[in-house]
C-alpha positions as CSV (number, residue, x, y, z in Angstrom):
1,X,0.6,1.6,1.1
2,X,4.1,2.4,0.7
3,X,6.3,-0.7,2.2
4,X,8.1,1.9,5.3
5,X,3.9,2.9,6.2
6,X,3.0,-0.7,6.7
7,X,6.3,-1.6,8.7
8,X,5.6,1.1,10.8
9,X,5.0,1.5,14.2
10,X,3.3,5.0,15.1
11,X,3.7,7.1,18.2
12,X,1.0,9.9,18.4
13,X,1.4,12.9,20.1
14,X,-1.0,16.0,20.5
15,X,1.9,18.6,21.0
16,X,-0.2,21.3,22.2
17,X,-1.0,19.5,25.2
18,X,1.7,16.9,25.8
19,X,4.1,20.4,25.7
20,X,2.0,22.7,27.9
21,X,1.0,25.1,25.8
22,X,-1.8,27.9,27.0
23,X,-5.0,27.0,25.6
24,X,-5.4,30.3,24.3
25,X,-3.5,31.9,21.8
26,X,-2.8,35.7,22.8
27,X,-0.8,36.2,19.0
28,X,1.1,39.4,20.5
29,X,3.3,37.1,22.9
30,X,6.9,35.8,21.6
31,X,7.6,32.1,19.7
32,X,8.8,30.2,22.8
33,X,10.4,26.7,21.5
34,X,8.1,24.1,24.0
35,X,8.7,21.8,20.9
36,X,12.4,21.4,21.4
37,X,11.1,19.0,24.6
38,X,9.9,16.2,22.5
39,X,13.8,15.7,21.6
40,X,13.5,14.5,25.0
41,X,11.8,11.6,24.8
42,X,13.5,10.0,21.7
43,X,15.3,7.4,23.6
44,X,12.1,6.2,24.9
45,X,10.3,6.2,21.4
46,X,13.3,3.7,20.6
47,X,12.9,1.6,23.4
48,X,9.2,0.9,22.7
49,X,10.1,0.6,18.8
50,X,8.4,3.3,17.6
51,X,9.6,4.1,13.6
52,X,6.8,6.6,12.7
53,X,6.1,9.5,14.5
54,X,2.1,11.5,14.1
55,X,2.0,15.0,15.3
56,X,-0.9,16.5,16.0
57,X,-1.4,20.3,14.6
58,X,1.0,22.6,14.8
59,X,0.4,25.7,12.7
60,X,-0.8,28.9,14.1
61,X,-4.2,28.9,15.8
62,X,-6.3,30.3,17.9
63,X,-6.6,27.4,20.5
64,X,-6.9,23.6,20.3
65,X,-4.5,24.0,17.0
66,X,-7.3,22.9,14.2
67,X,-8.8,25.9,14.1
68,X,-5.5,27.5,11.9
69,X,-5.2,30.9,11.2
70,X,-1.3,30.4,9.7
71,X,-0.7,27.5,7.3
72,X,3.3,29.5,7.0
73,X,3.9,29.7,10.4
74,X,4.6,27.7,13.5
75,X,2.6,28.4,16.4
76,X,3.9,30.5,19.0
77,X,3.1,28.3,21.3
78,X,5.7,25.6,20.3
79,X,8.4,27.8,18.5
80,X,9.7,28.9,15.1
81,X,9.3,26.7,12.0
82,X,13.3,26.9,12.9
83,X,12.6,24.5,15.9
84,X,10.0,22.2,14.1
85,X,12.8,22.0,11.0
86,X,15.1,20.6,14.1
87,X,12.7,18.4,15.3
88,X,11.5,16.4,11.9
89,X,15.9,16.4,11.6
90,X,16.6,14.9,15.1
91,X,13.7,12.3,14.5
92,X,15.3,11.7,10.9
93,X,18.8,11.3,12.3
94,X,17.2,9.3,14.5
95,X,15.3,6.8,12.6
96,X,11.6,7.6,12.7
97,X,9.4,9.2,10.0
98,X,7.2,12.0,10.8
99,X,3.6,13.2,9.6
100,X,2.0,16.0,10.3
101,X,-2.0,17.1,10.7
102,X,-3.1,18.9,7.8
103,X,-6.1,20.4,8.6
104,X,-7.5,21.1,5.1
105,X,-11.6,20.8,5.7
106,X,-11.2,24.2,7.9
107,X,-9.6,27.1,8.7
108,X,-10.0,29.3,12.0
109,X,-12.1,32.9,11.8
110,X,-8.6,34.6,12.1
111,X,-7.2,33.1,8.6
112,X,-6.4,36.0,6.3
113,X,-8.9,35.3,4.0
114,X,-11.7,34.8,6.4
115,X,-10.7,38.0,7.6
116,X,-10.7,39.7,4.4
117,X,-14.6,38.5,3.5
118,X,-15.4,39.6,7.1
119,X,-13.9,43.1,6.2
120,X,-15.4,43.9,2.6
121,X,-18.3,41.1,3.2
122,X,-19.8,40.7,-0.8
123,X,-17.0,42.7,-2.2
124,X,-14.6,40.3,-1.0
125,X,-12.6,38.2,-3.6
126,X,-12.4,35.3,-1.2
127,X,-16.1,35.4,-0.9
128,X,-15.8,31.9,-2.7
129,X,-13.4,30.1,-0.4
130,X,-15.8,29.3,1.3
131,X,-18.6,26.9,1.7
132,X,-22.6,28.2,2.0
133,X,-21.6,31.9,2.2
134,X,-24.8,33.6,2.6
135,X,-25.4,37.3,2.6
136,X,-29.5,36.7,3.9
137,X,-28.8,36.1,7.4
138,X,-26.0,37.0,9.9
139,X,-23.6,34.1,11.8
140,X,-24.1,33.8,15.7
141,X,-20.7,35.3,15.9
142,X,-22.4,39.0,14.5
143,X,-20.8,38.4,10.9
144,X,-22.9,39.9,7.9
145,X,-23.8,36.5,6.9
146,X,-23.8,32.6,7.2
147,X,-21.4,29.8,6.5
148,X,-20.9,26.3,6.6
149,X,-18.9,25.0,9.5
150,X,-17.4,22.0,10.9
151,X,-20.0,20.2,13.3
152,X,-21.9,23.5,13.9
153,X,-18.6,25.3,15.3
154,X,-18.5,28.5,14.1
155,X,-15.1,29.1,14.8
156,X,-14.1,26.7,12.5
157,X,-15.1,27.6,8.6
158,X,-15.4,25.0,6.4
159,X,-13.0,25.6,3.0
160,X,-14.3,25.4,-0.5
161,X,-12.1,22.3,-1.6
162,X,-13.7,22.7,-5.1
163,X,-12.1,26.0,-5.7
164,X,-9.3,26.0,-7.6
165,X,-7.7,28.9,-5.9
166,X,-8.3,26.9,-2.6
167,X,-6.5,24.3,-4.3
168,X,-3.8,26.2,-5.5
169,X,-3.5,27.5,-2.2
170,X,-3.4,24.4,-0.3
171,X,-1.1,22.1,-2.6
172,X,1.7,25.2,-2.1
173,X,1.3,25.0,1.9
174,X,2.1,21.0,1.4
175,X,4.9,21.8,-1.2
176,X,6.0,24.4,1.4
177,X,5.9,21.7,4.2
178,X,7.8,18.8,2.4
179,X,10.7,21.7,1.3
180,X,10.6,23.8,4.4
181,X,10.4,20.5,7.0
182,X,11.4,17.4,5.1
183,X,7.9,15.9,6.0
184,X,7.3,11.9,5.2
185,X,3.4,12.1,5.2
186,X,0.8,13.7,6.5
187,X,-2.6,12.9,8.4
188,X,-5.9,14.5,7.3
189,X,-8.1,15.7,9.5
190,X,-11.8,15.3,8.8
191,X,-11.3,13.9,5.5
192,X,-14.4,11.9,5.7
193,X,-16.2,15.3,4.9
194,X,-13.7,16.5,2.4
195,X,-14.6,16.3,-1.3
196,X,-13.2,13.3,-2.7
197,X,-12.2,14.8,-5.6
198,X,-9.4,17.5,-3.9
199,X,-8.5,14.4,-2.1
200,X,-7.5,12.2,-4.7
201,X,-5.5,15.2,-6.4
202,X,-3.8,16.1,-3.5
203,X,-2.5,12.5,-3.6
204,X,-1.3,12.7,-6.8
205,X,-0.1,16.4,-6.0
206,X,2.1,14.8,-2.9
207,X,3.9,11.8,-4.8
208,X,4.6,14.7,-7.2
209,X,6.6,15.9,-4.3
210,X,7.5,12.4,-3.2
211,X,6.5,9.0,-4.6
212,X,6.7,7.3,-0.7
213,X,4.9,10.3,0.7
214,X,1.5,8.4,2.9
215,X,-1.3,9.9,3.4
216,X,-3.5,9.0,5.8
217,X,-6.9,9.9,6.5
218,X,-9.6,10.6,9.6
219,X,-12.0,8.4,8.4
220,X,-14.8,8.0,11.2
221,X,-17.8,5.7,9.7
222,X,-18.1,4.3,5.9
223,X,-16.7,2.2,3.6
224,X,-12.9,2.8,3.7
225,X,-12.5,2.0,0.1
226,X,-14.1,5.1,-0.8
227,X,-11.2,7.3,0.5
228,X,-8.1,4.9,0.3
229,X,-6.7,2.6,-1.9
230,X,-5.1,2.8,-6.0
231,X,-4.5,6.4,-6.4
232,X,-6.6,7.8,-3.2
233,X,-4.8,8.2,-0.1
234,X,-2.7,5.2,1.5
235,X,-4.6,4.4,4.4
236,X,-7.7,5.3,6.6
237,X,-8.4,5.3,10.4
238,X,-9.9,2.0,11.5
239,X,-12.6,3.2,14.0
240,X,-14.7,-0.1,13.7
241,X,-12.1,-2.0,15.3
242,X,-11.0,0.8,17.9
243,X,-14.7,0.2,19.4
244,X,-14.1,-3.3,19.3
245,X,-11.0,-3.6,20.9
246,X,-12.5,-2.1,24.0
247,X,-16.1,-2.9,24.1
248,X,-14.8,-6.9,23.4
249,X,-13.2,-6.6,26.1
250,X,-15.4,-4.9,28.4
251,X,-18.6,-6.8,27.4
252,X,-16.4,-10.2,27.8
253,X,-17.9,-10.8,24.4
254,X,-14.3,-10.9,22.0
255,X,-17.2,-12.2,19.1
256,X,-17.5,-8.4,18.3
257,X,-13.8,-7.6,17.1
258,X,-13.5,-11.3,15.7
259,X,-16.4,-10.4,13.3
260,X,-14.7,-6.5,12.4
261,X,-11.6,-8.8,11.7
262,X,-13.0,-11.4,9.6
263,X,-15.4,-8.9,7.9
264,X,-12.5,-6.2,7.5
265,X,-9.1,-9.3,6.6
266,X,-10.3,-12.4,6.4
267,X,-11.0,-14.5,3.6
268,X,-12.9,-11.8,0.9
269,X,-12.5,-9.3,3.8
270,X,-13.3,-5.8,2.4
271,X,-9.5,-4.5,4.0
272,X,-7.6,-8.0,2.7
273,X,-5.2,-5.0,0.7
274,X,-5.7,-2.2,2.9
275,X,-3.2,-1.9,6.1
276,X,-5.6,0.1,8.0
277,X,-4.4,2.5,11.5
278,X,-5.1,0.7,14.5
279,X,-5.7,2.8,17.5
280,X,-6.9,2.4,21.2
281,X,-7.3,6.2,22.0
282,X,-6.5,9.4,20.5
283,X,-6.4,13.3,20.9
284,X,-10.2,13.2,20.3
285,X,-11.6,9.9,22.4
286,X,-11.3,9.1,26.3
287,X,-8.2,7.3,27.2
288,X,-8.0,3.7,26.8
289,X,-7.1,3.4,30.6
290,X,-10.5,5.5,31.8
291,X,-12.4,2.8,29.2
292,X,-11.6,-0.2,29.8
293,X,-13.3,-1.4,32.8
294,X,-10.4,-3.8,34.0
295,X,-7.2,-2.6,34.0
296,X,-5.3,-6.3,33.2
297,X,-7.3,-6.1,30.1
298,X,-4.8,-3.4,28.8
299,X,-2.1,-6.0,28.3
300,X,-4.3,-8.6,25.9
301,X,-5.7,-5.8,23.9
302,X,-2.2,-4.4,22.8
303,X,-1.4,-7.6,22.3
304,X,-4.0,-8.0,19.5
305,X,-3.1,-4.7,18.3
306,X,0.3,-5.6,17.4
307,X,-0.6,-8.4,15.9
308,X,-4.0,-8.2,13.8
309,X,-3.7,-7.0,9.9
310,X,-2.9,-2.9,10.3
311,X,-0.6,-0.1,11.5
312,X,-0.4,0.4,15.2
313,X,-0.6,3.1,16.9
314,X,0.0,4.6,20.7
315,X,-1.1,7.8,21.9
316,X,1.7,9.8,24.2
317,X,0.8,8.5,27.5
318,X,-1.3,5.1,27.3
319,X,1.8,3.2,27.0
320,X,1.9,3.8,31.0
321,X,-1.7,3.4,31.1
322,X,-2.4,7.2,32.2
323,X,-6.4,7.9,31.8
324,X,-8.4,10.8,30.7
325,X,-11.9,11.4,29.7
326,X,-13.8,14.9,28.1
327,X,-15.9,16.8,29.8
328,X,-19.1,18.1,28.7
329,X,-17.3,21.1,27.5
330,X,-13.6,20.1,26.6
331,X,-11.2,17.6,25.6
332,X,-8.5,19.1,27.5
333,X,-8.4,16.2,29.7
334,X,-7.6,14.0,26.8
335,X,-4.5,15.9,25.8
336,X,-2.1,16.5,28.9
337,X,1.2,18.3,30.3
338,X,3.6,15.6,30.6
339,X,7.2,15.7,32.1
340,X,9.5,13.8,29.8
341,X,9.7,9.9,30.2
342,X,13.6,10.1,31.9
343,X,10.9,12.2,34.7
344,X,7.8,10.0,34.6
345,X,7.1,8.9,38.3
346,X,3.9,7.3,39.4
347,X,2.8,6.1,36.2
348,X,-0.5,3.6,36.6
349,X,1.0,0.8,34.9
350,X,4.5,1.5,34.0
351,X,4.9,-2.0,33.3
352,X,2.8,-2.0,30.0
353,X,5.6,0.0,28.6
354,X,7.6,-2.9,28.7
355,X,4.8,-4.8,27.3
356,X,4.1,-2.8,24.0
357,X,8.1,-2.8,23.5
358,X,8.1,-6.4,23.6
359,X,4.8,-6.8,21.2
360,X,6.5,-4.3,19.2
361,X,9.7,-6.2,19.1
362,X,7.3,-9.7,17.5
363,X,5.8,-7.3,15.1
364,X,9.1,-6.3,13.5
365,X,11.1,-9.4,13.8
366,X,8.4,-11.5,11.9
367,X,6.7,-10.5,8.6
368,X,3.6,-12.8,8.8
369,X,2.2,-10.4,11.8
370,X,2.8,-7.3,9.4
371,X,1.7,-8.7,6.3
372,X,-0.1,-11.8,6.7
373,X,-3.4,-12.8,5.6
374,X,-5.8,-13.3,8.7
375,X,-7.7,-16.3,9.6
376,X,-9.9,-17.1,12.6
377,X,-9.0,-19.9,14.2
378,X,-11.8,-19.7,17.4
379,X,-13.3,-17.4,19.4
380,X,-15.0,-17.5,22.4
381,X,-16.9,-15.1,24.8
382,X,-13.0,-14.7,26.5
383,X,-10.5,-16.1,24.0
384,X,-9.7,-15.8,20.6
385,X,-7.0,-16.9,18.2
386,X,-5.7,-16.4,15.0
387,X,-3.3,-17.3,11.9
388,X,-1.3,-15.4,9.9
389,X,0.9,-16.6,7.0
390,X,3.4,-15.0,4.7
391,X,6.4,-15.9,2.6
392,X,6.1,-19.6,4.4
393,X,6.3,-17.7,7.8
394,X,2.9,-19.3,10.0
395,X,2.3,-17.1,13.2
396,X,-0.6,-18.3,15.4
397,X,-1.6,-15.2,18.8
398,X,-3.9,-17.0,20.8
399,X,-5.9,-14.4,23.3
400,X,-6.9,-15.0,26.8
401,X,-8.8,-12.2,28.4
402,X,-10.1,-14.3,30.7
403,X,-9.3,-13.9,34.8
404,X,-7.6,-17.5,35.0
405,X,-4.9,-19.1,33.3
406,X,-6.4,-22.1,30.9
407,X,-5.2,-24.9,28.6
408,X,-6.8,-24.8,25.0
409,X,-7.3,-26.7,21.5
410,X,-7.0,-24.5,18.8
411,X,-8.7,-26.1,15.2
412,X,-5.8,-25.3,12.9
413,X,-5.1,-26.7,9.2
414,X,-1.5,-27.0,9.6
415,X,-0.3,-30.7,8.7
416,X,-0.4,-33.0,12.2
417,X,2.7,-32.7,14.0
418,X,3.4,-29.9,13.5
419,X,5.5,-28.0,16.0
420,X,4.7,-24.3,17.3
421,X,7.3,-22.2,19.2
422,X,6.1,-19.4,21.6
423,X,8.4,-16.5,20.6
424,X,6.6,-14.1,23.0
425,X,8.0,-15.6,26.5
426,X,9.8,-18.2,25.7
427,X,7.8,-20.3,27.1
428,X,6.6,-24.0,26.2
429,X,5.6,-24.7,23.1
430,X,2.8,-26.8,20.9
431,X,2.1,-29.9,18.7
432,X,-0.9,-29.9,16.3
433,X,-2.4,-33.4,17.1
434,X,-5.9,-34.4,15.8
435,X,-6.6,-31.3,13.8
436,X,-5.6,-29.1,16.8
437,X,-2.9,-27.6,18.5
438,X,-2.7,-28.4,21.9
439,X,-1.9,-25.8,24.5
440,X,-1.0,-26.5,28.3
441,X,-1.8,-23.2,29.3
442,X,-2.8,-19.5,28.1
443,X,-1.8,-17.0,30.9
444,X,-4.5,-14.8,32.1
445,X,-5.1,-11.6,30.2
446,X,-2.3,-12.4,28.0
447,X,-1.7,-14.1,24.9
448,X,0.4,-16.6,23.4
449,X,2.1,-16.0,20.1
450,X,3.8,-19.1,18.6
451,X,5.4,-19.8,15.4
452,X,5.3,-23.1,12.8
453,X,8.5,-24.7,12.4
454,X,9.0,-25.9,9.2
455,X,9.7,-29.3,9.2
């Protein structure tokens, strides 16, 4: 993990929807430059503390954007690749790093060479590209034969990573991407059903390009290890503890995420070395506001993500606590139209804003909550607390998700008397008497985070 990954603070945002595209792609309308609005909402990216920015896909498509029939060209939709090269500038100018999607696994029907096996079917000199081409049957979509697709989706055909024309042709698009857009990283979609192989030399292929290039990659179930880490890519997704930070809550039953944090950081945790990208929602999950069942929980589960081991991320929206949730037949309602945060009115909780800025603020003031070891220090049905330590730095976040304020004894092994400072609110602080430290109270469904003074 390259040191300006692991400091970072991640803003997501599914451009597509958050700009108001059409869902449909009609290829014979003009570029019109929606992406020049998310310059708009820079000064609230700094107020929250965001450093890293992740957008979502952004290439030509046919609809939801990862279904690419373009890898060259900017999708109409949003503008030129003249208006994304402003963007990734203004953001640059501006202090925050941007990734992109690079949807490698798949292509849409309407890529060139998908279209070129579709035209000339076994005489086609693509005929390879592609994965389970099979002249013995024909697809659902009336195509001379079969392929392999993602998740049964025939409109999205899964590429032959192994090729090395496929290759070829994929390590130019990034090439084409770091000279064309001054790109600091990208996120791969899918790349938990990508061969490992094309995935470990496309690492090596982008520090080529740029030693601190990260790579980050959609890793839904499995042992993270096997995709990130020494000469792989930098850093997975961690969806063990995105269930956990909800379903914790939601159960009343905070055992579940302390045992994906002890198991994942703690002492001979599988992660220890492995900043992972923590995440409440996304572009492809319900909203965190439509899944958590109490609303005040929103306020102790950021709190936890901004200070557990791991690279936090918000997705365009939540930080105001706006909901969502698919249908049976669309995630459209996951990805919305918004106006630009200088127009937001009626958010659901535009408090939280504040909330996450203020988290945000702990995270980057004090190393120990970015690069810490982790150690459990109790957990309970409604509470849990934590150490971290680094460079002689001791943070202890003490979670109370409960509906009533409560005093608590935290076991701790730091030497008795020991002093603790809350540096969330100011508020006061605690003395480690009898193996403990002793805390008047612990706001409901908040948290206190309090730091060892040194004596």
């Amino acid at each position: 993990m390259h040191p300006w990954a692991s400091d970072s603070f991640f803003y997501h945002i599914y451009p597509l929807g958050l700009c108001g595209a059409p869902q449909h792609n009609h290829l014979d309308t003009p570029a019109v430059p929606r992406l020049a609005q998310l310059q708009e909402w820079t000064p609230h990216l700094q107020q929250l503390g965001v450093n890293a920015i992740y957008l979502g896909p952004l290439f030509e498509s046919h609809s939801h954007g990862y279904d690419t029939i373009d890898y060259a060209t900017v999708d109409r939709r949003l503008g030129s690749n003249a208006t994304l090269a402003d963007l990734v500038a203004h953001y640059h100018r501006s202090g925050i790093r941007v990734i992109l999607d690079g949807v490698f696994n798949h292509i849409g029907r309407g890529f060139w060479a998908f279209r070129d096996l579709c035209e000339h079917g076994q005489g086609s000199r693509y005929r390879d590209w592609f994965v389970g081409v099979d002249f013995g049957g024909r697809s659902p979509c009336g195509d001379s034969f079969t392929y392999e697709t993602w998740g049964g989706h025939y409109e999205l055909v899964k590429l032959n990573l192994q090729h090395p024309e496929v290759r070829a042709y994929l390590f130019g698009v990034v090439a084409r991407w770091v000279e064309e857009f001054d790109i600091d990283g990208l996120r791969l979609d899918a790349a938990d059903v990508m061969d490992i192989g094309f995935l470990n030399d496309l690492a090596q292929h982008c520090r080529s390009l740029r030693p601190d290039f990260f790579l980050l990659g959609e890793v839904i179930h499995g042992d993270y290890t096997r995709w990130a880490g020494p000469g792989r890519l930098d850093a997975t997704t961690n969806y063990e503890c995105y269930k956990g930070l909800y379903s914790s809550l939601n159960d009343a039953n905070y055992f579940e995420i302390a045992y994906a944090l002890n198991r994942q950081f703690g002492e001979g945790g599988m992660y220890r070395d492995l900043p992972l990208y923590t995440f409440a929602d996304n572009h492809d999950v319900n909203r965190l506001a439509s899944t958590l069942h109490n609303p005040a929980h929103l306020y102790p589960l950021h709190a936890l993500m901004f200070t557990m081991p791991g690279v936090p991320s918000i997705y365009y929206g939540s930080e105001w606590g706006i909901g969502g949730s698919k249908s049976a037949t669309s995630d459209a309602p996951l990805r919305p139209a918004l106006p630009s945060p200088a127009h937001m009115r009626g958010a659901p909780h535009p408090d939280l804003a504040h909330a996450i800025a203020r988290f945000a603020q702990l995270r980057r003031e004090h190393a120990a909550l970015r690069h810490g070891d982790y150690q459990q220090l109790l957990v309970r049905h409604e509470q849990l607390a934590f150490a971290r330590a680094y460079g002689g730095e001791v943070a202890v976040v003490v979670l109370n998700a409960a509906e009533e304020a409560l005093p608590l004894q935290v076991p701790t092994s730091l030497p008795e008397g020991t002093r603790l400072v809350d540096v969330l609110d100011a508020g006061p602080g605690a003395v480690v008497r009898d193996g403990a430290i002793h805390l008047e109270q612990v706001p409901s469904c908040w948290a206190r985070v309090l730091l060892a003074q040194r004596s």
